[in-house]
N, C-alpha and C positions, 0 to 999 in steps of 0.2 A: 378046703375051699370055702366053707360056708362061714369059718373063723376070719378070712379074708374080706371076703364079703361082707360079714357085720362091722370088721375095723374099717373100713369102706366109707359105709354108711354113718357107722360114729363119728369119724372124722368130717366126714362133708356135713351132718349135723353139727357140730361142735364149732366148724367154719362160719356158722350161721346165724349164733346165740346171741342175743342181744346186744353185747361191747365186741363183737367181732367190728372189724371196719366197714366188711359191707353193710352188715346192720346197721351201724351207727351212720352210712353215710346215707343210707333209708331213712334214717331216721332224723336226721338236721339236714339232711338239702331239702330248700323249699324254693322253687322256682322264682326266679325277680316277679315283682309283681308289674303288672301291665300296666305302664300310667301311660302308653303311646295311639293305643287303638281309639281312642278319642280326637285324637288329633284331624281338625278338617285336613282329609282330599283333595291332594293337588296333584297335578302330573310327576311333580319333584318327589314327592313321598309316595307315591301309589306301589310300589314293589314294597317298600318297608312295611306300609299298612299293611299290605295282601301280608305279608310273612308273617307281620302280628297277630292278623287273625287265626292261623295253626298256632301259633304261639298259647294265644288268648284261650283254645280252642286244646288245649293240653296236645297238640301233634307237633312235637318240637320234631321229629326228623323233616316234616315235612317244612318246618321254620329255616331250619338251616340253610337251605342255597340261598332261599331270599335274604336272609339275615346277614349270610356272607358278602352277597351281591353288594348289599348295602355298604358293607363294610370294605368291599374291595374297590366301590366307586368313592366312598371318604372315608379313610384309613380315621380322621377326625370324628368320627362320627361314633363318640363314646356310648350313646345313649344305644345305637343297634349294636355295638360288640357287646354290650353289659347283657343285653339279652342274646348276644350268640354264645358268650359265656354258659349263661342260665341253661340254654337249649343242648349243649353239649355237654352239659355237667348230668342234663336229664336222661339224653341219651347215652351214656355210659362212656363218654369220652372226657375225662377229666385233663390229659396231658394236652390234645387240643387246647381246652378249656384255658387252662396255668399258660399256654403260648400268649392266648388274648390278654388274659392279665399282668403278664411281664411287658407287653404292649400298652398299658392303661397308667401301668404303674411308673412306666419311664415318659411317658407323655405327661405334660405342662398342666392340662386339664384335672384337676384334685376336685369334680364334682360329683365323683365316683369314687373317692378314696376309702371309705369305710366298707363299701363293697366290696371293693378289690381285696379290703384286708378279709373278709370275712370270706369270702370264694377264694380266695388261695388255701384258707385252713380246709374247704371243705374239698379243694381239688387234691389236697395232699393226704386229706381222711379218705376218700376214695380210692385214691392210688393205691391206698395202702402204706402211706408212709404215714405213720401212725407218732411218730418221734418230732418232725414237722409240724405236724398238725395239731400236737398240746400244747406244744410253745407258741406256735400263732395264737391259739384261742386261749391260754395262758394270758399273752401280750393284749392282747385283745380287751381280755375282762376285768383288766389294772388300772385301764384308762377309760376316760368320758368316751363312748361309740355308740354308735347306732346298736353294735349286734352285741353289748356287751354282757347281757342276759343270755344269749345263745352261745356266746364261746366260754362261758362260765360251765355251763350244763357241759355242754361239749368238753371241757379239761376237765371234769369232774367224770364223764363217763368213761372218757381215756386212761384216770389215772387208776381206775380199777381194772380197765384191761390187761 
């Protein structure tokens, strides 16, 4: 029993180790940053603010209905899915998350497209699809991008996993 036991614990230790996936998606997801809570106060954005502020405020469950709401009154409305993205990737909902983004990525709107490319690698690192996730951020670190520094790190941590 206690040889069970210790294989147990080794295991769930070993599930843990720093190029595991959960580790590593601890360790490169970084929440979108907040460039909306600034934004003046109107009746038209005042739900989106209120959400921002648990956003701004690190309590993304609490983000989420507002962010949704947002997103369910203008399906157009890239700038709150990118952050209901962020808040779902936080909250340990990454297949959500990958939903909004095959949303983003077939909309006309390309003023999020380096996002989208860098939050699918991190929604498929979390998932656990690990096979996914080094060829996005493979793809990623080839070409001129915003996150091309972070999916360089990121397929260099995977390709030792």
């Amino acid at each position: 029993m206690r040889i069970l036991a210790a294989a147990t614990v080794f295991l769930a230790l070993s599930a843990c180790t720093s190029n595991s996936p959960e580790a590593l998606c601890d360790r490169f997801f970084t929440p979108y940053p907040d460039m909306l809570s600034q934004r003046e106060r109107t009746p038209r954005n005042a739900e989106l603010l209120d959400a921002m502020a648990y956003y701004s405020g690190g309590k993304y469950a609490l983000a989420i209905p507002g962010l949704q709401k947002a997103v369910d009154g203008d399906p157009r409305n890239s700038a709150a899915r990118m952050y209901l993205v962020s808040a779902l990737l936080a909250t340990g909902d990454p297949y959500k998350a990958e939903m909004h983004l095959d949303f983003m990525e077939n909309y006309h709107d390309r003023n999020y497209a380096d996002q989208v490319d860098w939050y699918n690698a991190l929604c498929w690192l979390c998932e656990g699809n690990t096979g996914q996730a080094v060829a996005q951020a493979r793809w990623i670190a080839s070409r001129p991008h915003t996150y091309r520094k972070e999916a360089a790190a990121l397929a260099a941590a995977l390709d030792i996993h």
